[in-house]
C-alpha positions in Angstrom: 0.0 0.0 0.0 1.5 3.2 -1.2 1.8 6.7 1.2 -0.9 8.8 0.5 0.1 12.7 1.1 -2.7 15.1 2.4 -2.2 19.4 2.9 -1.6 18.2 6.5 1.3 15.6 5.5 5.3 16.9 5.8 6.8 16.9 2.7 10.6 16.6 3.0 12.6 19.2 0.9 16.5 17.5 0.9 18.7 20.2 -0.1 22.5 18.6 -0.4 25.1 21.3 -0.3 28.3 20.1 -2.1 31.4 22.1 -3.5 30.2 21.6 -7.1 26.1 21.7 -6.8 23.4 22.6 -4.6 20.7 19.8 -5.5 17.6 19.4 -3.9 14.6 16.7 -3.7 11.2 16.8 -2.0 8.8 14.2 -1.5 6.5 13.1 -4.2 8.8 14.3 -6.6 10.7 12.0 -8.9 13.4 14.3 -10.5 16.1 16.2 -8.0 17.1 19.5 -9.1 20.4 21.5 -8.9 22.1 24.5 -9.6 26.1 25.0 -9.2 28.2 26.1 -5.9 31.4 27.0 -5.5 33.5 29.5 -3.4 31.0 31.9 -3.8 28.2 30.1 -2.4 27.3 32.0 0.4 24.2 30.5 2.6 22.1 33.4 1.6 22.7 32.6 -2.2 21.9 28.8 -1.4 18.7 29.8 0.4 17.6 32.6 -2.8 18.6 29.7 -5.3 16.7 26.5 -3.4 13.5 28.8 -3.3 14.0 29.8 -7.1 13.7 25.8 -7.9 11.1 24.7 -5.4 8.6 27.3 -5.9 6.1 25.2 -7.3 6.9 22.1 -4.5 5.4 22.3 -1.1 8.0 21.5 1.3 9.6 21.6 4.9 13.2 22.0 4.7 16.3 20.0 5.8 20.0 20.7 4.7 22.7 18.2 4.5 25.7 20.4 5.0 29.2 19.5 4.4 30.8 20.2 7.6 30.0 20.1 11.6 26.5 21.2 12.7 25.8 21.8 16.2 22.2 23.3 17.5 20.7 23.0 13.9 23.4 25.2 12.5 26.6 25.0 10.7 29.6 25.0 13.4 31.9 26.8 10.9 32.4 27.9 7.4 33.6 24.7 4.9 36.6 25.2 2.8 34.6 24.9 -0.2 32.1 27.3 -0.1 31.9 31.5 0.7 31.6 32.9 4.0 28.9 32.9 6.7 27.9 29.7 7.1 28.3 29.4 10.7 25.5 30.2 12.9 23.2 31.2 9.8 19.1 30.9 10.5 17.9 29.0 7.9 14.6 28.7 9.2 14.4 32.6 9.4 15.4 32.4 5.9 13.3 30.0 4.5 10.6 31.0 6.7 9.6 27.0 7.5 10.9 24.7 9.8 14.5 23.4 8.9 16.7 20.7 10.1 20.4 20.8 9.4 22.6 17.9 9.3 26.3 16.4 8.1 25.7 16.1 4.3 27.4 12.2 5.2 24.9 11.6 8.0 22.1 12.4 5.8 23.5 10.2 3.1 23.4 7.5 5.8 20.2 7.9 6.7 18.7 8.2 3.3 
């Protein structure tokens, strides 16, 4: 018997930030999405560029990130990426509820 998804249901938005793409996956969907990262990636461009390719998906957020998270936030900026990771509110910025995790714990759960 198959999940059945109602307006009250979560629907899971996976957002996997790597050093190459941002790609991101909700459920019910059957294609991922991405755009490209880089040095540059600040969290705030993440944020404007996950919104840009979910608008039409109904979603609660969580955020595998590629480094240490503690208290639902990144601990520090990753090598990889721009500046001002650490301590950035996702949830104020996608204005939803938002769980962060280690990009390799959410690979392990998934």
């Amino acid at each position: 018997m198959g999940a059945e998804y109602t307006e009250h249901s979560v629907n899971v938005l996976v957002v996997d930030v790597g050093g190459a793409h941002v790609k991101i996956l909700a459920t019910g969907q059957k294609q991922s999405r991405e755009f490209p990262s880089g040095p540059k990636m600040t969290p705030r461009k993440m944020v404007a560029g996950v919104k840009k390719l979910a608008k039409d998906w109904k979603y609660d957020t969580s955020i595998g990130y590629p480094g240490v998270v503690l208290g639902n936030r990144p601990a520090a900026d990753p090598y990889n990426l721009g500046q001002g990771w650490a301590g950035f509110d996702f949830e104020a910025a996608f204005k939803r509820p938002v769980k962060v995790i280690n990009d390799a714990a959410m690979q392990a759960l998934g």
